[in-house]
Kinemage of the C-alpha trace (Angstrom):
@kinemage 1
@onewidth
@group {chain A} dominant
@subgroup {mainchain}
@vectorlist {calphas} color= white
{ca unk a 1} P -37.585 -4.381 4.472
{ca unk a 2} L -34.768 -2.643 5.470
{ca unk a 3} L -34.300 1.277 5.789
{ca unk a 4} L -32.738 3.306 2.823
{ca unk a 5} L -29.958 3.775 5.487
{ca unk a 6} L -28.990 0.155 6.456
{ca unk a 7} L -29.441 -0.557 2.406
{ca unk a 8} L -26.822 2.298 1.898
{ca unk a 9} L -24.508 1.432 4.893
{ca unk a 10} L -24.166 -2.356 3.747
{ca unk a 11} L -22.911 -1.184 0.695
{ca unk a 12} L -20.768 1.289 2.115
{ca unk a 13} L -19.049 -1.335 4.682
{ca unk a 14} L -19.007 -3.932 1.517
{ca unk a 15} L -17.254 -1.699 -0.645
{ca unk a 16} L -14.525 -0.842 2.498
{ca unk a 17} L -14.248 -5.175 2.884
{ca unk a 18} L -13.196 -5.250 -0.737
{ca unk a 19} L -10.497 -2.430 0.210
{ca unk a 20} L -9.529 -4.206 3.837
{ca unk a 21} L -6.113 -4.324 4.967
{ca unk a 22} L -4.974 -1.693 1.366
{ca unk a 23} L -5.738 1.260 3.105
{ca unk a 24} L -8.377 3.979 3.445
{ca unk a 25} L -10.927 4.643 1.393
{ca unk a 26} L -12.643 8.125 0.951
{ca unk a 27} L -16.649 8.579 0.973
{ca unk a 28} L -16.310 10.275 -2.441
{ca unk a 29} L -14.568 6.704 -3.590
{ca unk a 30} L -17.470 5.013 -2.529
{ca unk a 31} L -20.792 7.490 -2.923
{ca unk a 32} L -19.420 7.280 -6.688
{ca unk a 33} L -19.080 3.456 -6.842
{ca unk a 34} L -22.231 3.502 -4.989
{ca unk a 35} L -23.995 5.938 -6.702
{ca unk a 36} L -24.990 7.748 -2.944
{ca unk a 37} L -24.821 11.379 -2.784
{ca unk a 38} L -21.398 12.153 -0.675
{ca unk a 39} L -23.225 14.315 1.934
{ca unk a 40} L -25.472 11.173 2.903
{ca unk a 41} L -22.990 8.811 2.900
{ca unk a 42} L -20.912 10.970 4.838
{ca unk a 43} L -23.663 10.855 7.793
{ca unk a 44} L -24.063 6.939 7.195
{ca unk a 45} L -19.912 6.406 7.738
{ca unk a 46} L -20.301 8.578 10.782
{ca unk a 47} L -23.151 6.556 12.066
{ca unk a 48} L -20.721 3.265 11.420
{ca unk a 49} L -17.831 5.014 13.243
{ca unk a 50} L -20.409 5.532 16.514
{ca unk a 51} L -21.100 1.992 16.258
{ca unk a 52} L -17.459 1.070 16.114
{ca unk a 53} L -17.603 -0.402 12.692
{ca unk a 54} L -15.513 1.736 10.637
{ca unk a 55} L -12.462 3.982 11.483
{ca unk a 56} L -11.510 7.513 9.822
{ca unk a 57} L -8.416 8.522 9.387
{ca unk a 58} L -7.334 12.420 8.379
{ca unk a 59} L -4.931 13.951 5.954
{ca unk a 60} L -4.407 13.857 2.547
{ca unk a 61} L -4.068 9.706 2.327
{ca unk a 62} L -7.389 9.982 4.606
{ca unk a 63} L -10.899 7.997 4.610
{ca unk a 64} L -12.539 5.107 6.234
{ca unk a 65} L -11.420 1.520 6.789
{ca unk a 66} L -13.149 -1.360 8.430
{ca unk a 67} L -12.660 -1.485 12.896
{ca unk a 68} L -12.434 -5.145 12.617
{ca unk a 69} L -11.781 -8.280 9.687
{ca unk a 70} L -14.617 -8.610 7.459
{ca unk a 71} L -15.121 -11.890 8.815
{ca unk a 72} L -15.933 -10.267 12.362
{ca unk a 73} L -18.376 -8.095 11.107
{ca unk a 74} L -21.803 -9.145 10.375
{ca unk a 75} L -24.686 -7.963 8.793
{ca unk a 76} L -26.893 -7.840 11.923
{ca unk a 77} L -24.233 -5.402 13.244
{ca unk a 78} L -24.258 -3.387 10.101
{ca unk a 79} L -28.611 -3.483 10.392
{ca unk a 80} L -28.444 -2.460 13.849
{ca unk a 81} L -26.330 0.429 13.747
{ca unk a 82} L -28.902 1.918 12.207
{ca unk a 83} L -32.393 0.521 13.137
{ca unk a 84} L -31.623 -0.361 16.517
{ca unk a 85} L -32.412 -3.668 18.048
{ca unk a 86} L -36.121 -2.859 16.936
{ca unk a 87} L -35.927 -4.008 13.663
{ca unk a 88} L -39.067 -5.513 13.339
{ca unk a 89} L -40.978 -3.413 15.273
{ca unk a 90} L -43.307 -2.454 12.967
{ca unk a 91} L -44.250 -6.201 12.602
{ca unk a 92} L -44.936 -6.572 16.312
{ca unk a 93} L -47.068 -3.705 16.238
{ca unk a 94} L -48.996 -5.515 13.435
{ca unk a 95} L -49.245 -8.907 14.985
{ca unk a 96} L -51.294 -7.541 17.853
{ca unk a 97} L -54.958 -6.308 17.673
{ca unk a 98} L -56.448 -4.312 20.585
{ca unk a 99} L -53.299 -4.838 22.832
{ca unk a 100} L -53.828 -8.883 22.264
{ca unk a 101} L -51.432 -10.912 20.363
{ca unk a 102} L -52.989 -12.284 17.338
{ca unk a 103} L -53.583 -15.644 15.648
{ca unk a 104} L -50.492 -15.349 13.893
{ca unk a 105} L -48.154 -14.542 17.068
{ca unk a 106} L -46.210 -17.597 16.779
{ca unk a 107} L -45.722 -17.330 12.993
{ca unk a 108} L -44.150 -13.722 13.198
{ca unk a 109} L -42.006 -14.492 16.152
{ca unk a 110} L -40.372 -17.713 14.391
{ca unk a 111} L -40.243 -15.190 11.239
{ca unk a 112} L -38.218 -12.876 13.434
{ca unk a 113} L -35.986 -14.943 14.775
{ca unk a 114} L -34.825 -17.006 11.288
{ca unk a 115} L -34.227 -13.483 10.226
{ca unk a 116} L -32.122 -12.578 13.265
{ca unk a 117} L -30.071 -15.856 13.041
{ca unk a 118} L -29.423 -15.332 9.622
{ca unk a 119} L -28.296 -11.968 9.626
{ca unk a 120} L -26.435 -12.794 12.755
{ca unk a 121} L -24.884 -15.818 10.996
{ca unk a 122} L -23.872 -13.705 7.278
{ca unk a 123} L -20.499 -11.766 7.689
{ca unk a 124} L -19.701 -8.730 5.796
{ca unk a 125} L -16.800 -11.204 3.985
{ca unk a 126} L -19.526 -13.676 2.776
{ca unk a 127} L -21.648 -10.397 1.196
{ca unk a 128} L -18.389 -9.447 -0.305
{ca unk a 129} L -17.949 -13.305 -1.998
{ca unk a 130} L -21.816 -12.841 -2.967
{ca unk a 131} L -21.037 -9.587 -4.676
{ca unk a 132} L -17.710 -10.909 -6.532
{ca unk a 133} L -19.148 -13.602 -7.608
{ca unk a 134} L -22.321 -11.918 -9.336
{ca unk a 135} L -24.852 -13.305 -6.755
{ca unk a 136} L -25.956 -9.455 -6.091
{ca unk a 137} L -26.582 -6.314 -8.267
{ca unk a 138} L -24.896 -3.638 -6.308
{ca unk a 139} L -21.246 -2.312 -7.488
{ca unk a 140} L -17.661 -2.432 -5.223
């Protein structure tokens, strides 16, 4: 499952891909079309900017755009500017009982990697498709 914070920053960077290349977009645009309080997503776009995935721009025209095409951006880069590469730690800690990998070792690191792939493989322009097209219940 992922955080409250990746869940919140995929939307955010969604709602920019639907707005790429028409200029910026402000946080208030998108914690309303979101429903995400502005202060939070403010913190999440400023996370994005660290990790080079969105851009600000001041002034009274102002807000965020996308660094980079939608179809550069991935949703693996999107999850890991927030959790880290340790996404799954929590399931490696599980997996092992008194320091020993368990019975199921093999199962959760196969499990792990399909995820990986596939969030490596989904770009922020197919989510965007997903959400046009009704495939997903979250608002651009």
């Amino acid at each position: 499952m992922l955080s409250l914070k990746a869940q919140y920053g995929l939307r955010a960077i969604v709602s920019l891909a639907a707005k790429y290349g028409k200029g910026p977009l402000q946080a208030k645009e998108i914690a309303a079309t979101q429903t995400v309080p502005v202060r939070y997503l403010e913190l999440l776009l400023s996370q994005l900017r660290r990790s080079r995935l969105v851009e600000a721009t001041r002034g009274k025209n102002g807000g965020y755009i996308l660094s980079r095409h939608p179809n550069a951006i991935t949703v693996w880069d999107v999850v890991t500017a927030f959790e880290g590469k340790a996404v799954f730690a929590n399931l490696k800690e599980s997996r092992h009982l008194n320091g020993k990998p368990s019975a199921l070792d093999f199962f959760w690191k196969e499990a792990e990697k399909r995820v990986v792939d596939y969030l490596t493989s989904l770009k922020i322009s197919d989510v965007l498709s997903m959400v046009q097209s009704g495939k997903d219940a979250f608002h651009i």
